[in-house]
N, C-alpha and C positions, 0 to 999 in steps of 0.2 A: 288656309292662309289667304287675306282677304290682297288686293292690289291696290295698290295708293296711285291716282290718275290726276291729270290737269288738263283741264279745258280752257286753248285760248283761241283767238281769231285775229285776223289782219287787221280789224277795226278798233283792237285796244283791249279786249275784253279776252280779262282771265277770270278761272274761275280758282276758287281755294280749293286746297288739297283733297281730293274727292278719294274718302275711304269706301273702296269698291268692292264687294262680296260680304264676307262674312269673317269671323274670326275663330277661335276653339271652341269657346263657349258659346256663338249663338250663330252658327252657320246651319243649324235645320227649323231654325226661324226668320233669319234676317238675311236680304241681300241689297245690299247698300249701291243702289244704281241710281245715272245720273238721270234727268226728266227734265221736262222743258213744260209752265204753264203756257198757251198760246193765248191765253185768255192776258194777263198782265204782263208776259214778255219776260218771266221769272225761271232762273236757272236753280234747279232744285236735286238734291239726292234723298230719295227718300226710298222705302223698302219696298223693292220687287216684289215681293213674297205677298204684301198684303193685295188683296183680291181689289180692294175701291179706294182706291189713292188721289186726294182731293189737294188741291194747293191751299197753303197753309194761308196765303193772303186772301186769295181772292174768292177758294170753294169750287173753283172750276176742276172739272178732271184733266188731269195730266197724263201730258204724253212720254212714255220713255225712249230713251235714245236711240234702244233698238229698233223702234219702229221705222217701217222703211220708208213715210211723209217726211220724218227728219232726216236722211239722209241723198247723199246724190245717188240719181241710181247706180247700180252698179252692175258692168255687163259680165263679167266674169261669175262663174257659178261659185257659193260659199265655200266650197271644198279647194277652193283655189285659193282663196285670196287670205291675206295675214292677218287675225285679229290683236287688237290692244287688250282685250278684255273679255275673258268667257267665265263663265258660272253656271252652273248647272242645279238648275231651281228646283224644280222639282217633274213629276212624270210628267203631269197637267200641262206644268210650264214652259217646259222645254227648257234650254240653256237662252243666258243672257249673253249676249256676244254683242262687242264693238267693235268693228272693223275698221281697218287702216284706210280712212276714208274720210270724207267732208261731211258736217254734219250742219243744222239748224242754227245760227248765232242768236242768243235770245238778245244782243245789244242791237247788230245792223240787220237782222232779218234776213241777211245772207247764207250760203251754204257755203260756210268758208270756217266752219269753229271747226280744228282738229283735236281730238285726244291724245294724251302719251302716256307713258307707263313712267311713274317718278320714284318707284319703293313696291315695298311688299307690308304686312303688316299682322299679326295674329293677337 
């Protein structure tokens, strides 16, 4: 059962209902995580799972949210702190996790976009 997220920030900028993970039928193929192109400033969900994930506008590679450029650091170690969003991709992969934290705004370029948890979904 996949997670239904939103992404918004203090400068106006929401994002649509971001279906996170995967479902019944295609959760050992797809995991529906959110990405940021740095390249055009473009807020993107596209599939963790595929190995070379290129934005659809521009062709740049894109960054996913886990990554720790797009978020504020964080001084607490992971086993402390409360995620919005975990997924567990595969061995290679490791798990996709979002943490209750500040992230990248792809509108004001600040680290001020949070996520929440809005639904569940299969």
């Amino acid at each position: 059962m996949g997670s239904m997220l939103k992404g918004s920030c203090e400068c106006g900028f929401e994002s649509e209902i971001i279906s996170a993970g995967g479902g019944m039928s295609n959760f050992q193929e797809y995991c529906g995580a959110p990405a940021i192109c740095l390249n055009c400033k473009e807020f993107l969900v596209l599939n963790y799972m595929n190995n070379c994930s290129k934005c659809p506008s521009c062709g740049y590679e894109i960054t996913f949210y886990n990554d720790p450029s797009t978020q504020i650091p964080l001084k607490e170690s992971y086993n402390d702190l409360e995620d919005i969003f975990k997924w567990h991709v595969s061995k290679e992969k490791g798990d996709f996790w979002l943490l209750k934290t500040s992230y990248l705004c792809p509108k004001c370029g600040k680290m001020t976009l949070t996520f929440e948890l809005v639904g569940l979904w299969d």
